[in-house]
C-alpha positions in Angstrom: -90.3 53.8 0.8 -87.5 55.9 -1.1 -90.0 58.7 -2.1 -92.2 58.9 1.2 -89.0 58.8 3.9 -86.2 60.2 1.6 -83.4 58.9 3.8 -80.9 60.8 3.1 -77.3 58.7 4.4 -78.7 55.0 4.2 -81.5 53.2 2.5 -82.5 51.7 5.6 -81.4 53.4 8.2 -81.8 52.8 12.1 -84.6 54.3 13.9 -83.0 55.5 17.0 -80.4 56.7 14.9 -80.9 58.1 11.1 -77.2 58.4 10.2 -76.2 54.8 10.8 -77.4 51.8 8.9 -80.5 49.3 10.0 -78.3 47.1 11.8 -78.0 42.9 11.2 -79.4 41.8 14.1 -82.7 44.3 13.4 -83.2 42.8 10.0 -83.0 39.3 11.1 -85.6 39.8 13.3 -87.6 41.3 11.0 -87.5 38.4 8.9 -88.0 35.7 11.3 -90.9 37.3 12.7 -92.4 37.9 9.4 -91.4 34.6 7.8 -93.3 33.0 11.3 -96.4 35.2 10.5 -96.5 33.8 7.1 -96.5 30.7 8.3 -93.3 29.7 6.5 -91.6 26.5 7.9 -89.0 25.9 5.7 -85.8 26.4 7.6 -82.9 29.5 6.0 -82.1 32.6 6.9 -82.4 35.7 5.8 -79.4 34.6 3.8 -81.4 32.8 2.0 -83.5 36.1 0.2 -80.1 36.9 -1.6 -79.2 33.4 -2.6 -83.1 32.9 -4.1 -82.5 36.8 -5.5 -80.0 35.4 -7.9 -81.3 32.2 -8.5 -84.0 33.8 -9.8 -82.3 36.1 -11.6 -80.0 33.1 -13.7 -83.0 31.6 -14.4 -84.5 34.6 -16.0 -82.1 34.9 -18.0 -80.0 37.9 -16.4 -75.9 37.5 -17.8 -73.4 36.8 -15.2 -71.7 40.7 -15.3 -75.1 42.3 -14.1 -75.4 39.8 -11.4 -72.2 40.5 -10.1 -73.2 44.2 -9.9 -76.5 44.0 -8.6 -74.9 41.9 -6.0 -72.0 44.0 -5.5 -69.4 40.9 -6.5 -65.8 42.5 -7.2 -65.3 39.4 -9.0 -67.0 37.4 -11.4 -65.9 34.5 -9.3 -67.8 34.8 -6.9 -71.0 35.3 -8.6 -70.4 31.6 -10.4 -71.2 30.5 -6.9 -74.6 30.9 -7.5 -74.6 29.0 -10.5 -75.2 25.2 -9.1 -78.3 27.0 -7.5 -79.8 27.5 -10.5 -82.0 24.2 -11.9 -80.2 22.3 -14.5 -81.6 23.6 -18.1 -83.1 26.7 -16.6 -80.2 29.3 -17.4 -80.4 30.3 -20.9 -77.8 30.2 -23.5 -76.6 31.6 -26.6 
């Protein structure tokens, strides 16, 4: 997507208008109608992509401090949120 459109103010940015962002609203239905064409019923938003995002990413492995970046945390406080997501015995240690 970044090399064949090149936006140039916004990753995603909104199609009747390329110098504001892909609004909310938009991306929500994008999900929903892609998570019904799927044929996903398990119910969670689109929420849910960034909370699985960093489960994902504890369980692999990735530290704390680069999990707070990635998800643009100001405090490593917040990140710990996501840490009761993770399964038990499925974030490494050293």
């Amino acid at each position: 997507y970044w090399r064949i459109c090149k936006p140039r103010n916004w990753l995603f940015p909104r199609a009747t208008d390329a110098a504001q962002p892909f609004d909310v609203s938009s991306a929500q239905r994008g999900y929903y109608r892609a998570r019904d064409r799927a044929g996903i019923t398990k119910t969670g938003g689109i929420h849910t992509l960034r909370h699985a995002f960093a489960t994902h990413l504890l369980e692999a492995g990735v530290d704390l401090a680069t999990l707070a970046k990635l998800l643009g945390h100001g405090h490593l406080s917040t990140t710990q949120r996501y840490l009761h997501l993770a399964r038990p015995g499925s974030i490494p240690h050293d």
